[in-house]
N, C-alpha and C positions, 0 to 999 in steps of 0.2 A: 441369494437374492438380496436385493439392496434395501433396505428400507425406508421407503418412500417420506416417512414423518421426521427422520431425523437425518440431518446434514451429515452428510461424508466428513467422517475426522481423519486428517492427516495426521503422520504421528515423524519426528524427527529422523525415524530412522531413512525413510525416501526422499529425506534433502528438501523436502516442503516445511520445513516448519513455519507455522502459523503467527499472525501477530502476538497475540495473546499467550502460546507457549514459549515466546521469544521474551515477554516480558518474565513469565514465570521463572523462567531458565534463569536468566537475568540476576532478579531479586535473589534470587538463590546460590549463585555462585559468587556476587556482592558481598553476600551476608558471609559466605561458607573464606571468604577471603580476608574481609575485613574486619569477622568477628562482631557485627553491629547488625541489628535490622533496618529492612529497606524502610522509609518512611511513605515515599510518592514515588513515584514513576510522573517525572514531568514531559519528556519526547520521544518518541517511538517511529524510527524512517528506517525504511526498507531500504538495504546497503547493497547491492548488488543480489549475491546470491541471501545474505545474511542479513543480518539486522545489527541496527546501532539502539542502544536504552538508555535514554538519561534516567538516572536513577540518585534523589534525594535522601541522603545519608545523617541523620544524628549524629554529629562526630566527638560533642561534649552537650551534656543534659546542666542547664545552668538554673538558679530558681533566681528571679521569674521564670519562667518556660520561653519568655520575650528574645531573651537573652542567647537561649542557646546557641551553640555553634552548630551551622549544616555545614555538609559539604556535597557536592554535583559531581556524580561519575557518569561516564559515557562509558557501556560495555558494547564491545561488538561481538558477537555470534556468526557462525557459519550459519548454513542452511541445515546442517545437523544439530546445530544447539550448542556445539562446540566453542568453547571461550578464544576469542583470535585476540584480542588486546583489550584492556581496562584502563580506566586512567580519571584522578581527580582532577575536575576542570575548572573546580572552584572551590571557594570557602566564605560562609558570609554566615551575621548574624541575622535569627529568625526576624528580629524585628526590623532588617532593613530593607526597604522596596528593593527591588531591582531595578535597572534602566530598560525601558525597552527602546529598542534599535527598529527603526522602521525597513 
């Protein structure tokens, strides 16, 4: 019997995985690749069956902290959690705005 107080968890292995376990997954197979911790999780879309995660990267720690080099990867996941392709989409210093595109 179900219990009524706490929400149904899907788990990867039935091809649901959830937003949030998409980022987990994510952050972690980044790290387990790049060798570096995830800093932000800046975009999270639902890619068909899967998921896409931009995911903000420390790529060089500089003092000031201003300074530092990021870099932006987009990981995509199946609906199991499964890594389908990774890829840096950017590199920029911390202290510089970005553009936003309307």
């Amino acid at each position: 019997m179900r219990n009524r107080n706490k929400p149904e968890r899907r788990s990867a292995q039935d091809g649901n995985l959830r937003g949030s376990e998409a980022v987990e997954r994510a952050k972690e197979l980044l790290s387990a690749l790049t060798g570096r911790e995830c800093e932000a999780v800046s975009s999270l879309t639902r890619n068909g069956n899967g998921w896409r995660v931009r995911v903000e990267v420390v790529e060089l720690e500089r003092i000031p902290k201003s300074t530092d080099i990021l870099a932006s990867y987009e990981v995509e996941l199946d609906g199991d959690g499964e890594l389908k392709n990774y890829d840096r989409v950017a590199r920029y210093y911390r202290n510089v705005a970005s553009t936003v595109e309307p």
